[in-house]
N, C-alpha and C positions, 0 to 999 in steps of 0.2 A: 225486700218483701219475700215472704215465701220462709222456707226452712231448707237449712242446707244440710244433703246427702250423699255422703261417699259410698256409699253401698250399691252395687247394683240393682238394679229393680230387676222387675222377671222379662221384662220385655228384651231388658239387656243380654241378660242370662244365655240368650239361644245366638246373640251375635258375636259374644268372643270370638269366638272362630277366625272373624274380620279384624279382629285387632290385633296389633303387633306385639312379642314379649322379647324376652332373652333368650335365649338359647345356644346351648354348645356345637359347634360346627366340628369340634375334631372331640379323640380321645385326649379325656386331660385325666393327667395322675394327682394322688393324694399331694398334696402342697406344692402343685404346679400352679404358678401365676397367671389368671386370666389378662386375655391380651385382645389388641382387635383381631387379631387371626383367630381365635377357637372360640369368639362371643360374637354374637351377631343379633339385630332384633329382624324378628321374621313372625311369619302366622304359625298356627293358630297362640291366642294371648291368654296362654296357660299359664306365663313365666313370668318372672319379674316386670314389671312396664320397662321401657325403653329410655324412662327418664334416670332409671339408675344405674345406667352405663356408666356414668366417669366415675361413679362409687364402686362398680363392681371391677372396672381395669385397675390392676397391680394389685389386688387383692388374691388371695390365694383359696384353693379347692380343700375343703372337709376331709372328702375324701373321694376316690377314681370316679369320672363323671364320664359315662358313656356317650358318644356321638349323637346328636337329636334329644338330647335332656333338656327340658326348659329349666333358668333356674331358679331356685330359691332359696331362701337366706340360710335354711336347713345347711347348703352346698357350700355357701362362702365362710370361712376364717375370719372374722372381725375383727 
């Protein structure tokens, strides 16, 4: 029953904050391999969800990703 929606509503909007995303833990260079040392899921859930960890490990950076960057698909090499 009901209609299914993947969008946030507005109520959700203001609680990202509380949700976990990706994020870069160290400096990574242009086609350095993301690894569990320099990707970590942490707050606030600016960045990729946390379920696509094992797609973003052994994948490589766009280009130089500064320390504390959430990421995004913009950032990965596919």
């Amino acid at each position: 029953m009901g209609v299914v929606n993947y969008e946030r509503t507005a109520a959700e909007k203001d609680n990202v904050k509380f949700r976990r995303s990706l994020y870069t833990v160290e400096d990574i260079k242009e086609g350095e391999m993301f690894t569990h040392q320099n990707v970590r899921s942490i707050r606030p859930g600016y960045g990729l969800a946390p379920k696509y960890i094992t797609a973003v490990l052994g994948q490589t950076a766009a280009k130089g990703i500064s320390k504390g960057t959430p990421l995004s698909n913009e950032l990965i090499n596919r």
